[in-house]
Backbone bond lengths (Angstrom), bond angles and torsions (degrees), N, CA, C in turn:
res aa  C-N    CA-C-N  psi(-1)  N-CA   C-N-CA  omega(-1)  CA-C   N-CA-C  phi
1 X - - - 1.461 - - 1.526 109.56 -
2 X 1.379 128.18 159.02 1.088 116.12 -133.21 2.119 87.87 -122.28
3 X 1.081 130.85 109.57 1.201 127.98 174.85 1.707 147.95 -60.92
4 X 1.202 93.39 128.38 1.181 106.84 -171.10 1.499 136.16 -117.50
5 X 1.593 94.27 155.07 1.745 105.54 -140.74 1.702 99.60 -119.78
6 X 1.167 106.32 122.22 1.838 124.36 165.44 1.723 111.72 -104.18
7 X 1.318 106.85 172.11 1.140 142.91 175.40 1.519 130.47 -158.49
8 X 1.324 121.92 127.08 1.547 117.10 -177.07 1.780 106.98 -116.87
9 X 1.151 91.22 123.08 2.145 90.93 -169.96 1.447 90.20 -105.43
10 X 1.320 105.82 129.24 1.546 120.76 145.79 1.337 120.96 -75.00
11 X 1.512 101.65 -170.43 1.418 130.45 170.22 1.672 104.31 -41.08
12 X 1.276 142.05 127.49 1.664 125.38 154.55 1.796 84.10 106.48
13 X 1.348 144.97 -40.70 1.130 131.92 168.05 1.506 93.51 128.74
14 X 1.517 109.86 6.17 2.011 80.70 -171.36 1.075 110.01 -122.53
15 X 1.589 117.40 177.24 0.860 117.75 -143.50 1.775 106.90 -94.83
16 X 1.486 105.79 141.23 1.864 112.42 -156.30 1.888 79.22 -104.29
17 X 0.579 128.10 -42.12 1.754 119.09 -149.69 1.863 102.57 -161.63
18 X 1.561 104.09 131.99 0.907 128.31 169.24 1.453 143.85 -98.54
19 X 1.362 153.51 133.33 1.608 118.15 -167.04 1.680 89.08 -170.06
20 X 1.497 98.87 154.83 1.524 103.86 177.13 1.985 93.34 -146.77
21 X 1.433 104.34 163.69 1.409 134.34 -177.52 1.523 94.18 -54.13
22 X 1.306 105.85 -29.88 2.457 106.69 -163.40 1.582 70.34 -66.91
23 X 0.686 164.39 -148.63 1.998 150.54 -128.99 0.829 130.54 -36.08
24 X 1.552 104.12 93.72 1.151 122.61 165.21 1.635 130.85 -6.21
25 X 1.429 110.06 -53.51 1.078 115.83 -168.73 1.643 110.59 -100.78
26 X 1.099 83.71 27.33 1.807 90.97 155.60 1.675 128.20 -106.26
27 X 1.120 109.66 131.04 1.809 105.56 -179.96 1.557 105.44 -110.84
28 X 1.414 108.61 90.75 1.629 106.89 157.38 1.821 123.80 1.10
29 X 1.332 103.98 -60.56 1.547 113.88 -172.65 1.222 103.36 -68.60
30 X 1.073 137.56 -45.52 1.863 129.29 -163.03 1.123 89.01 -91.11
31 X 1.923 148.48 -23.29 1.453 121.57 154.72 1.227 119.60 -61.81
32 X 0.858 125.87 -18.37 1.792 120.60 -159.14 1.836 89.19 -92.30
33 X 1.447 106.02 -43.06 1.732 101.29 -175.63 1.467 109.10 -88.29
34 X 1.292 122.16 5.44 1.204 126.55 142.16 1.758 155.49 -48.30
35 X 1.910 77.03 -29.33 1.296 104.80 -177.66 1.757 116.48 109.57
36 X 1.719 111.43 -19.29 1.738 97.97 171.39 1.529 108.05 -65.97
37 X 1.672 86.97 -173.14 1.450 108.02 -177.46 1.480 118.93 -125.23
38 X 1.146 139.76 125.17 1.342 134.81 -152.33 1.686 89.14 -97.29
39 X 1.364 122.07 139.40 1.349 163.82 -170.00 1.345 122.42 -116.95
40 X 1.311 117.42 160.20 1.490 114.44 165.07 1.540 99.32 -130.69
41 X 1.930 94.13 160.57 1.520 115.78 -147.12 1.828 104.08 -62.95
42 X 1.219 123.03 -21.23 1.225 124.53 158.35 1.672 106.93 -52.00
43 X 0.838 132.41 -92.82 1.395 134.96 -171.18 1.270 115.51 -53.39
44 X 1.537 133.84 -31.18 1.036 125.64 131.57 1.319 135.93 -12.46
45 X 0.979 128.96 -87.31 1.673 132.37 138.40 1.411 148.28 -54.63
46 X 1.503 97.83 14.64 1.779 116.45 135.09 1.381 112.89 -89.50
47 X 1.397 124.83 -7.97 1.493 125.28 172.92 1.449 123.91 -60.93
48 X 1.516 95.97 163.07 2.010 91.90 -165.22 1.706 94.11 -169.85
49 X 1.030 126.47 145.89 1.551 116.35 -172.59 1.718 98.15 -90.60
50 X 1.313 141.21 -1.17 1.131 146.69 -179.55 1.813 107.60 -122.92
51 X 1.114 123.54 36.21 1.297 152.04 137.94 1.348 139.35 -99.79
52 X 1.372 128.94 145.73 1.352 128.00 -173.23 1.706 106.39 -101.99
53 X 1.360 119.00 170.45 1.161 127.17 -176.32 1.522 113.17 -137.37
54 X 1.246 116.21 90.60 1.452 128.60 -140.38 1.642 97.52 -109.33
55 X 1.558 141.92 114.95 1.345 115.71 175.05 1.187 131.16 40.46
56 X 1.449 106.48 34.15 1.532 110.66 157.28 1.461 105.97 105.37
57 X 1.354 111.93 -7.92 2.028 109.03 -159.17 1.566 79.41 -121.78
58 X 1.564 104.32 159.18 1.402 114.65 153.94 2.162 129.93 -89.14
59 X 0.895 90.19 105.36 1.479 77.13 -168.54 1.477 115.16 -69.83
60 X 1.175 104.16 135.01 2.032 104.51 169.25 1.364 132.54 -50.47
61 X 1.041 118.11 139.20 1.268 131.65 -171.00 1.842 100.13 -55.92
62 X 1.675 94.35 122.99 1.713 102.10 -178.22 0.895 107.36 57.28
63 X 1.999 129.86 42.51 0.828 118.00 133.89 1.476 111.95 -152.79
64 X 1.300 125.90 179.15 1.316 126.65 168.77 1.655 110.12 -124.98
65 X 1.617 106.67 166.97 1.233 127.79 -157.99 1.840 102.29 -83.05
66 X 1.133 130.80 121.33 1.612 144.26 -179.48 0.698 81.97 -54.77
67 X 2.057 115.05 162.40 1.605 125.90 152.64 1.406 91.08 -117.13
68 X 0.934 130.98 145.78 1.560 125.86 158.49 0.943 126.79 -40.66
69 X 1.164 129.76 -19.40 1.511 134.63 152.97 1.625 119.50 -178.21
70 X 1.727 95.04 156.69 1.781 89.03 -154.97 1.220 125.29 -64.78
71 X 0.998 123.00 -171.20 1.636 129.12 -171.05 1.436 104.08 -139.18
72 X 1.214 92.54 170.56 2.385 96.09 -159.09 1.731 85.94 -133.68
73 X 1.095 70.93 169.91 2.248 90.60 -169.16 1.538 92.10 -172.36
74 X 1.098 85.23 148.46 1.984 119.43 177.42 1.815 97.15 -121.71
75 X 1.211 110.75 132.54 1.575 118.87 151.35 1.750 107.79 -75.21
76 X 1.148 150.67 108.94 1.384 119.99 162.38 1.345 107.09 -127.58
77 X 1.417 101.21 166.07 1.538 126.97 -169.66 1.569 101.90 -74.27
78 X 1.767 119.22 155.23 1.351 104.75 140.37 1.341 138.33 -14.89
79 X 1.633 123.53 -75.34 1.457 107.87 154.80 1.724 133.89 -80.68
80 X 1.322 97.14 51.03 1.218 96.48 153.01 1.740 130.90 64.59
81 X 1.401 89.86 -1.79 1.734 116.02 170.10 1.773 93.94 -77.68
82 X 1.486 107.68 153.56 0.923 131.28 -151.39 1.591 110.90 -114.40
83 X 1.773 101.91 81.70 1.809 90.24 -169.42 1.630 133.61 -101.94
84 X 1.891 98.71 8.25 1.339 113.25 156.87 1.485 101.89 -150.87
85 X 2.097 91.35 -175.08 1.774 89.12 174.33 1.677 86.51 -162.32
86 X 1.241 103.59 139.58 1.515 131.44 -158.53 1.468 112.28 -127.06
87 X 1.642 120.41 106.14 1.692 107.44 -179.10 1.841 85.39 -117.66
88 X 1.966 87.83 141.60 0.922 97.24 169.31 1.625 120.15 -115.13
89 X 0.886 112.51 164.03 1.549 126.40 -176.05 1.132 145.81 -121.20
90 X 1.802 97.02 -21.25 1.540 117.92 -176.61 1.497 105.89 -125.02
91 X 1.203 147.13 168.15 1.409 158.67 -170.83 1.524 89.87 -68.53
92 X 1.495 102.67 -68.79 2.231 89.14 176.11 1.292 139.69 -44.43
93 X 1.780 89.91 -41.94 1.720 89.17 166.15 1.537 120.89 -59.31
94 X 1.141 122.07 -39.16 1.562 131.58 178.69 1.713 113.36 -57.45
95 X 1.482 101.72 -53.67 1.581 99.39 147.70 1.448 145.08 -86.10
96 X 1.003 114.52 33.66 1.696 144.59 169.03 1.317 113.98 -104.47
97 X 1.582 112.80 -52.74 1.242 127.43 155.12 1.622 129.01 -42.03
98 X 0.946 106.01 -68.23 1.323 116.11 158.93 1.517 140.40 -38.47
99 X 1.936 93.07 -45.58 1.701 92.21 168.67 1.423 117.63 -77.58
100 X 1.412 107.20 -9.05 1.903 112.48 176.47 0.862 98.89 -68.77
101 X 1.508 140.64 -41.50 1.457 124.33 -152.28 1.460 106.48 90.95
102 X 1.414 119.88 16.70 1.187 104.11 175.46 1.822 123.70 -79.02
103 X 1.413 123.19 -173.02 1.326 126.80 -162.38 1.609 99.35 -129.44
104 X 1.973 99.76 100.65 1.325 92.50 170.28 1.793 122.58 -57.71
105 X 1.354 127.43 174.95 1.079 148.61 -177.59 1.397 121.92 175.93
106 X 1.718 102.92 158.61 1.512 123.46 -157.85 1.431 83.66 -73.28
107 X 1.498 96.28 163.03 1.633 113.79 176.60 1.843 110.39 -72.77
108 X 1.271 102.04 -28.47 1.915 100.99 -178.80 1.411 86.06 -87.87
109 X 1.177 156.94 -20.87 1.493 126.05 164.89 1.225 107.70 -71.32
110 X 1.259 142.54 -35.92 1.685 167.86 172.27 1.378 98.11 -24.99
111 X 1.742 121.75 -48.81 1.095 109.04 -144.66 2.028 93.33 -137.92
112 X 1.549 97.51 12.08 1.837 104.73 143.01 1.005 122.88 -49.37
113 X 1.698 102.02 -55.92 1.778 127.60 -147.39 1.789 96.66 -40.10
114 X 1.200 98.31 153.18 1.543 106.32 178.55 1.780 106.49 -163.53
115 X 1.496 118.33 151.08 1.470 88.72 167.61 1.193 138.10 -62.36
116 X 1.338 138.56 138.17 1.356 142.31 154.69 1.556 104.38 122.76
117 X 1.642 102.40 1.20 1.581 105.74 -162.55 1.460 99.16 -75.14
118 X 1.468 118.11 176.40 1.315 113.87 168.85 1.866 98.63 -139.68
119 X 1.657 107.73 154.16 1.293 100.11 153.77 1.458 114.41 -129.05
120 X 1.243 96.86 135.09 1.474 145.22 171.25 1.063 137.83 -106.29
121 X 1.462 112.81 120.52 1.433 119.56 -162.15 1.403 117.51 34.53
122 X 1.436 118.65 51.87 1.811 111.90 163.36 1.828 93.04 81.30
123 X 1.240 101.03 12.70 1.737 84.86 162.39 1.516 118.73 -165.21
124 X 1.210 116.94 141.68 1.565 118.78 -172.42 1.724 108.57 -67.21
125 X 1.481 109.57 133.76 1.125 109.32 172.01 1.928 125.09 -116.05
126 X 1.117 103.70 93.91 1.442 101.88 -179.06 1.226 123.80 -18.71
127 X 1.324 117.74 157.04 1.602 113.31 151.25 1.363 133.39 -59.46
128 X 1.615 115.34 -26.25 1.277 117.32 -178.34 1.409 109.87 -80.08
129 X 1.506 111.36 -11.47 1.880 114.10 170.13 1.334 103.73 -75.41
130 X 1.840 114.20 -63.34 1.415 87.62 -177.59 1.311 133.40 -73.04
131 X 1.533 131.36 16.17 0.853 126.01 -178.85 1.438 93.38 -87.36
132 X 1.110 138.46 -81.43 1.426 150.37 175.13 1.655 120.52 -11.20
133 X 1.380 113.98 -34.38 1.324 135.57 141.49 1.056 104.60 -31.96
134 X 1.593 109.23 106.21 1.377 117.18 153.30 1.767 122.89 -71.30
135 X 1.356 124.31 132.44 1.295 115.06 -157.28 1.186 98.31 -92.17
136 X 1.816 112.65 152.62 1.189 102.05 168.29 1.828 123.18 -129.46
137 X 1.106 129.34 -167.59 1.761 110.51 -149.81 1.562 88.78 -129.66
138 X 1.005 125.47 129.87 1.666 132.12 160.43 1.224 117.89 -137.82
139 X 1.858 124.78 152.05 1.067 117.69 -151.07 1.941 104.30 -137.45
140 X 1.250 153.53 146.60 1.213 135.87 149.25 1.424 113.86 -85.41
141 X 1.516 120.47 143.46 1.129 141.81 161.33 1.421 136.32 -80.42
142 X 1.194 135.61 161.99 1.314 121.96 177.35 1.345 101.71 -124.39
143 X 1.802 133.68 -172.79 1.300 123.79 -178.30 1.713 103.73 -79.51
144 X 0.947 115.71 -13.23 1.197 123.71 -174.80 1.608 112.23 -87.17
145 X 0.982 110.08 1.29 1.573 112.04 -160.60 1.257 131.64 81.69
146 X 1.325 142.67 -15.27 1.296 169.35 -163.56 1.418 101.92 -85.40
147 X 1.706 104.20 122.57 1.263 117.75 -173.87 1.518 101.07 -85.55
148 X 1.365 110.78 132.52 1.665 138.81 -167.34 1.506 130.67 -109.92
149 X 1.835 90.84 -16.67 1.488 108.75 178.23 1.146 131.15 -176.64
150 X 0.757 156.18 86.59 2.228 162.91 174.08 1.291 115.36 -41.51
151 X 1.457 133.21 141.71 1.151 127.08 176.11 1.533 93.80 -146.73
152 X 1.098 127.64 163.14 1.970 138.18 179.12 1.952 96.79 -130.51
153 X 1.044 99.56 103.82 2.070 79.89 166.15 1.507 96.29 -123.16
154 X 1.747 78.28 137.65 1.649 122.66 -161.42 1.972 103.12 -86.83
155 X 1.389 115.56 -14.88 1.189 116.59 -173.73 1.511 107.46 -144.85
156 X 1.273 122.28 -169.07 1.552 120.65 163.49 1.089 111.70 -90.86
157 X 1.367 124.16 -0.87 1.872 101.78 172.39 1.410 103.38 -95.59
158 X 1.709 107.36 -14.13 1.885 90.18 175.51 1.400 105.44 -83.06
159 X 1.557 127.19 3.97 1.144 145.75 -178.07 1.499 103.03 -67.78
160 X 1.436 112.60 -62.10 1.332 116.29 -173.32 1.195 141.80 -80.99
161 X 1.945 98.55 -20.26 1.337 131.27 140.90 1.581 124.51 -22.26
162 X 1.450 100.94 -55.59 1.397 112.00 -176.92 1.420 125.46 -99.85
163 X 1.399 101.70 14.94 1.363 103.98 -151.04 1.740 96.14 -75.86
164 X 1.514 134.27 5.84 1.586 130.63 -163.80 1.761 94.81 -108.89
165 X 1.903 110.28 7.51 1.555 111.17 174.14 1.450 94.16 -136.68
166 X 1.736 77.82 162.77 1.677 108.92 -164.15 1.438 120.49 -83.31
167 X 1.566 96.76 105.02 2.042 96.89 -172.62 1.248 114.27 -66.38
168 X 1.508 123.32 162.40 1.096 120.39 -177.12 1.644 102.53 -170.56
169 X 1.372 108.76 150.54 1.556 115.36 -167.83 1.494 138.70 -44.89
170 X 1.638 135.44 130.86 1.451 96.45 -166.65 1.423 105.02 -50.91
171 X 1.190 150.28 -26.83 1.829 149.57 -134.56 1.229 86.17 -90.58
172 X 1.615 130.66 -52.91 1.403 125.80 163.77 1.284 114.54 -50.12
173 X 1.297 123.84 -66.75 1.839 119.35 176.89 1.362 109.47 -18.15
174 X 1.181 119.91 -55.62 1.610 130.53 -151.02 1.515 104.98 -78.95
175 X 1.316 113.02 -9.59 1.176 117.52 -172.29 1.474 120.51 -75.14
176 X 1.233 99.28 -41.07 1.589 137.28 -168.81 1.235 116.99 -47.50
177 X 1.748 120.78 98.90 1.437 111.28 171.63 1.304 95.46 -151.09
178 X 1.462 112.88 -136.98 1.580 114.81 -143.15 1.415 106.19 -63.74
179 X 1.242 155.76 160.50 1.151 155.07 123.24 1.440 110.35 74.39
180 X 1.314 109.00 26.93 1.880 128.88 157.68 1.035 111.49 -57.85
181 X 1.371 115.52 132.42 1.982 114.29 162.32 1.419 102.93 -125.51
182 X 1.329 104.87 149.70 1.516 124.93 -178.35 1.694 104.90 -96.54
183 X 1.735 118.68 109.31 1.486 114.99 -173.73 1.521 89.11 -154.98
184 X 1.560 105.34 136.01 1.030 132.20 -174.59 1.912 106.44 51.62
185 X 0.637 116.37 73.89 1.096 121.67 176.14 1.346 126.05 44.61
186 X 1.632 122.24 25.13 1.165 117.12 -177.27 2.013 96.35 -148.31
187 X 1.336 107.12 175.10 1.586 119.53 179.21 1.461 88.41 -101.85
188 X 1.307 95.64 148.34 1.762 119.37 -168.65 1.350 101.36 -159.60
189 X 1.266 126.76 128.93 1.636 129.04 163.90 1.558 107.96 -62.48
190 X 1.825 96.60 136.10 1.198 99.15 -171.03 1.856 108.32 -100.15
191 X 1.417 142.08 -157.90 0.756 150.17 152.92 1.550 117.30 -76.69
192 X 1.594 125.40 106.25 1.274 125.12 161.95 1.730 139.86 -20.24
193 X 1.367 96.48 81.64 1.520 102.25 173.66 1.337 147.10 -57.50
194 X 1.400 114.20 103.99 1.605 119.42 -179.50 1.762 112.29 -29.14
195 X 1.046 139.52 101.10 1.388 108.62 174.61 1.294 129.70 -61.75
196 X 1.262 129.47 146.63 1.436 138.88 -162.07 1.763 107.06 -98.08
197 X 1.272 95.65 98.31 1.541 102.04 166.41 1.741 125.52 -76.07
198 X 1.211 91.68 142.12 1.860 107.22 171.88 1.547 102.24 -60.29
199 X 1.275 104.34 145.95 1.346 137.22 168.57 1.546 106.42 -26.88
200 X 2.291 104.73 -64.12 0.941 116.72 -155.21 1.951 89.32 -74.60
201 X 1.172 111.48 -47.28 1.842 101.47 173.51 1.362 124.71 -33.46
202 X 1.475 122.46 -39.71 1.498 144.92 -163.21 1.831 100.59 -72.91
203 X 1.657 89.30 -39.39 1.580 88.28 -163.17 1.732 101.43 -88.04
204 X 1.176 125.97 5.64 1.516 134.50 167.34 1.169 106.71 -89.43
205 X 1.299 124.09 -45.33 1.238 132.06 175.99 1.691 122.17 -40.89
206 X 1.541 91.64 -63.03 1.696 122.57 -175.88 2.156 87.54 -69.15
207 X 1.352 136.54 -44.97 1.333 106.31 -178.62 1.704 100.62 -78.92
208 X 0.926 138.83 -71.91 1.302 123.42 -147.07 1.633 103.85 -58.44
209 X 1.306 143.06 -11.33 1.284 123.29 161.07 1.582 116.93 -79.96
210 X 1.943 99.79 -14.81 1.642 88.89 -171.33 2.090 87.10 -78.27
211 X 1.057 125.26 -40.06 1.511 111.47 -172.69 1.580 104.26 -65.52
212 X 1.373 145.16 -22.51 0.910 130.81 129.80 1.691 131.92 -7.13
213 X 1.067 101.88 -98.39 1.538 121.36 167.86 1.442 102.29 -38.73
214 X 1.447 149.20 -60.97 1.095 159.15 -169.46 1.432 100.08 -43.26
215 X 1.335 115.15 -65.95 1.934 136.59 -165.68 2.176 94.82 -66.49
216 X 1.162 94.08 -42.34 1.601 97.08 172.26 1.648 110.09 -57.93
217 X 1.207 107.72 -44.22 1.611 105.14 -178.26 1.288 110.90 -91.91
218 X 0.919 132.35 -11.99 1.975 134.93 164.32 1.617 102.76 -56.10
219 X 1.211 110.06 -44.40 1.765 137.46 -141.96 1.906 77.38 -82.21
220 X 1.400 117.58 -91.69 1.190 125.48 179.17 1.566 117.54 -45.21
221 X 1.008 111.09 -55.14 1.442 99.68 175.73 1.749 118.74 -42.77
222 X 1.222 99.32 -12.23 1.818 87.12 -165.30 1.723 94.63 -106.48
223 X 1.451 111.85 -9.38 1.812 131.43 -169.53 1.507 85.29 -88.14
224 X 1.076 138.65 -44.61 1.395 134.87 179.91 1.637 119.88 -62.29
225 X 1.526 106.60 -52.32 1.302 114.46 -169.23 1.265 110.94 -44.85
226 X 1.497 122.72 136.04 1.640 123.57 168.21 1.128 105.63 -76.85
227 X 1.723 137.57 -12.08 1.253 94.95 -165.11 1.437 96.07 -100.99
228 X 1.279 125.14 -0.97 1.491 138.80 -170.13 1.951 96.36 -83.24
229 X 1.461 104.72 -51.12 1.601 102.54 -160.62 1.716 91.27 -126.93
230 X 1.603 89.42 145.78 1.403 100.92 172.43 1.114 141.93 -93.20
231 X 1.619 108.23 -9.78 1.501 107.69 154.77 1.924 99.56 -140.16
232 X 1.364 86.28 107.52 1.736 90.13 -174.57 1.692 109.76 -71.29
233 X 0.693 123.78 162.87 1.487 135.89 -169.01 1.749 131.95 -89.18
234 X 1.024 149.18 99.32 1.799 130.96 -148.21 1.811 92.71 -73.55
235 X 1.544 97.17 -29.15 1.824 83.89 -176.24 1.759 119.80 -94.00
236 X 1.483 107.41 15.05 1.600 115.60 157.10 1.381 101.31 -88.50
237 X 1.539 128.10 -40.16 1.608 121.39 -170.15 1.462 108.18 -72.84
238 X 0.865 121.62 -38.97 1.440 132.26 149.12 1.348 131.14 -14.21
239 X 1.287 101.79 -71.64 1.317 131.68 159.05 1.402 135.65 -41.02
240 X 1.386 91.33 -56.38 1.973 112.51 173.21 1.415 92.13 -73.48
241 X 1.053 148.64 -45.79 1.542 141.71 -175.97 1.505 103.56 -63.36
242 X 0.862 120.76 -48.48 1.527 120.63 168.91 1.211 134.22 -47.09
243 X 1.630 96.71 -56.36 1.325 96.60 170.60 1.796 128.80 -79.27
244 X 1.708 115.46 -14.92 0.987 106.50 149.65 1.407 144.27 -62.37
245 X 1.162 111.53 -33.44 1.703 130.83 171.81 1.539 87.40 -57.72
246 X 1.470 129.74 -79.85 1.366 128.93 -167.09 1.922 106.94 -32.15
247 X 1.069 105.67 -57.87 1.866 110.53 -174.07 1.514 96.82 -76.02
248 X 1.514 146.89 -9.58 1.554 118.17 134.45 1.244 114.83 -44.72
249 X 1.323 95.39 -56.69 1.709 100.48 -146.58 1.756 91.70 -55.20
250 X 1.358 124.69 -34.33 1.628 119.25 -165.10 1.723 101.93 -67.54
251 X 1.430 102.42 -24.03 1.565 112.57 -162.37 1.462 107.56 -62.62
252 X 2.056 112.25 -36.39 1.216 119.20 -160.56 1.421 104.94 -113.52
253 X 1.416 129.84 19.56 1.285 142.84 148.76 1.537 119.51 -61.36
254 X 1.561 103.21 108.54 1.745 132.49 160.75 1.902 99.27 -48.43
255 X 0.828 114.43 85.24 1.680 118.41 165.25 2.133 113.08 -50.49
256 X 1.085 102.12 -19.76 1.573 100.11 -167.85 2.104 94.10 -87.41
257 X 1.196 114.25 -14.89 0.893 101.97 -158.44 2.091 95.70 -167.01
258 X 1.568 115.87 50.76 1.484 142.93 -177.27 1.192 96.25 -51.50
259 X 1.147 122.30 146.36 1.823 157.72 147.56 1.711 110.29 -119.24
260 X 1.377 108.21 87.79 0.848 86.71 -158.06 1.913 113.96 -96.23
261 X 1.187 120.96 152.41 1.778 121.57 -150.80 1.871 98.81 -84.13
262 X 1.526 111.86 138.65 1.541 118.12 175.00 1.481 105.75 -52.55
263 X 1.669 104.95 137.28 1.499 116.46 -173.79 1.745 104.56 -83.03
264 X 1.400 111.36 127.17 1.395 96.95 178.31 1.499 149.36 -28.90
265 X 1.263 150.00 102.65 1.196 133.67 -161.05 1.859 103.82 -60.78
266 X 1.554 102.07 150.36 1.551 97.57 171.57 1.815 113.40 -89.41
């Protein structure tokens, strides 16, 4: 029968545990769903538990595997500003690189990079570009007219980015705050909006006032009783009537769409 060869890689790429078929009491299948990696008997026996396993090769102890030549990486931000730069050299670095998420690149973009630069679309953009960039102002809408969101693009791809919202002047930009609507072509303060609660909010709402109301009528009900109190009160009976009517009224409240009933006065 013909033998067979695993490997288990940790953290750092190397190799944690070794194993072949010449033991018996090994089963191929519960290594492989274990998590090793099946090998051949060459590389097998470049193995070493104080070695890494880099793209398929075993690398030597205190050392790593050459590339023929290095490779370039950008760290970048969401927008695309440029907040490190990483050359690699060895097969690990390339996969180090890689698990960052970093952004290969040519060596003459490599050696643009500057602070504040950004790359964009396959090319570094100085600071003195985006400065020179005239900025421009875009806005989201709601059906109501009500501005929903602001955006500034610093280049033409945040240009084109935005191009499915409605630009508008920086003098307008600046305008922009709570409960603004965009009509006829200008920002205008809008009328203060109730916020609109979910169904499932409504129906939290409607219990903790009905246990409310509930603890109110425990409370009175026992302020009423004659045999509990000796001179019961007309403005506790009052009261308990009130507050029962109130916990109907919560009982027969539409939650998708609440009215909601005046809380008893005390």
């Amino acid at each position: 029968m013909t033998t067979r060869y695993f490997f288990l890689i940790s953290n750092g790429d190397y190799i944690s545990d070794m194993k072949s078929t010449d033991d018996e009491s090994v089963d191929p299948e519960n290594l492989l769903s274990s998590g090793y990696i099946e090998v051949d008997g060459e590389t097998y026996a470049q193995g070493d538990l104080s070695r890494q396993y880099v793209n398929g090769k075993v690398v030597p102890d205190g050392a790593t595997s050459t590339l023929p030549a290095q490779k370039y990486y950008f760290v970048l931000s969401a927008e695309f500003f440029i907040l490190g730069v990483f050359v690699a050299s060895t097969d690990a670095g390339v996969v180090s690189a890689e698990k960052e998420g970093m952004t290969e690149v040519s060596e003459a973009d490599f050696k643009l990079a500057s602070p504040l630069s950004r790359y964009v679309d396959g090319a570094v953009v100085s600071p003195e570009v985006i400065k020179e960039f005239e900025l421009r102002y875009f806005i989201d809408v709601d059906a109501e007219l009500y501005v929903i969101g602001s955006y500034i693009a610093f280049n033409d791809t945040d240009v084109t980015n935005f191009a499915s919202k409605t630009e508008v002047t920086e003098e307008q930009y600046k305008r922009i705050g709570p409960y603004v609507q965009y009509k006829d072509g200008d920002i205008a303060q809008g009328e203060v909006r109730e916020p609109v609660l979910s169904k499932e909010a409504n129906e939290a709402i409607k219990a903790a006032r009905t246990e409310t109301a509930s603890q109110k009528i425990s409370l009175l009900t026992d302020l009423t009783d004659p045999d509990l109190v000796d001179a019961v009160s007309d403005d506790d009976v009052a009261l308990l009537k009130a507050w029962k009517k109130y916990r109907i009224s919560l009982a027969l409240i539409d939650t998708s769409a609440p009215v909601w009933p005046d809380i008893p006065t005390e």
